[in-house]
Phi, psi and omega in degrees: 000155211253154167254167162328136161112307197270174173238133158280112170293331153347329193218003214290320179294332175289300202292330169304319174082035175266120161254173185296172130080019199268148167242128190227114210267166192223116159255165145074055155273159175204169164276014153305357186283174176242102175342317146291342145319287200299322176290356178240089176176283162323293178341278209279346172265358160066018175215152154307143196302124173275157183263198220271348201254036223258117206225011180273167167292132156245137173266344160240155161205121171277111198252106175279099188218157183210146160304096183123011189258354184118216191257112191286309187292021166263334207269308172319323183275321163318322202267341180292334195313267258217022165301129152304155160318322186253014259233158187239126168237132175270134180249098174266118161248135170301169191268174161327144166100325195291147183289124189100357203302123162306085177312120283233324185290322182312305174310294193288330171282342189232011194266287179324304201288035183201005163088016191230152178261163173251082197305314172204208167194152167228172170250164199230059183080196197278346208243290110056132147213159171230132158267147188251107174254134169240186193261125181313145190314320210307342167287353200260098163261000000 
């Protein structure tokens, strides 16, 4: 059983779509993220998350953003910079109620002006929610 609060870790990497051996950089940490996300995501790549100064190709990137973090669509583009082609970037927003929380329109207004879709969303626990943005298929070969 999960208490309030936690993220199961068991699947929190699967709905992320983290495989092992995968590099997967993390932007916009602060302490408000919630750690156990980041610890079952090390877990399953089995190495620590890289920061922004990171000089490997990436397939995931965990954006950690809050309302009052800056131009989301600056921060996106920073983060496609150094993407695989097939490479995935998470858009971690606090949920409704949460301090910082992102309006959903904020996402969706700033996903297109920077060349990427928007696929899904999960929740990352009580505070948490992530959107899955990717480069439109016609870019993906």
């Amino acid at each position: 059983m999960v208490a309030a609060g936690d993220v199961d870790k068991n699947n929190v990497a699967d709905r992320l779509g983290i495989e092992p051996d995968m590099v997967v950089q993390e932007l916009g940490w602060d302490e408000d993220v919630n750690d156990a996300v980041r610890a079952a995501v090390e877990e399953r790549i089995g190495g620590e998350l890289l920061d922004e100064h990171a000089d490997d190709v990436i397939d995931v990137v965990l954006l950690w953003w809050r309302d009052g973090d800056g131009d989301l669509g600056d921060a996106l583009v920073d983060a496609r910079g150094p993407l695989d082609e097939n490479g995935v970037i998470w858009v971690l927003t606090p949920k409704t109620g949460q301090p910082g929380h992102v309006e959903p329109a904020e996402i969706a207004e700033a996903v297109p002006t920077v060349g990427l879709s928007q696929t899904s969303n999960v929740s990352l626990g009580q505070e948490w929610t992530g959107s899955r943005l990717v480069p439109p298929r016609q870019s993906r070969r």
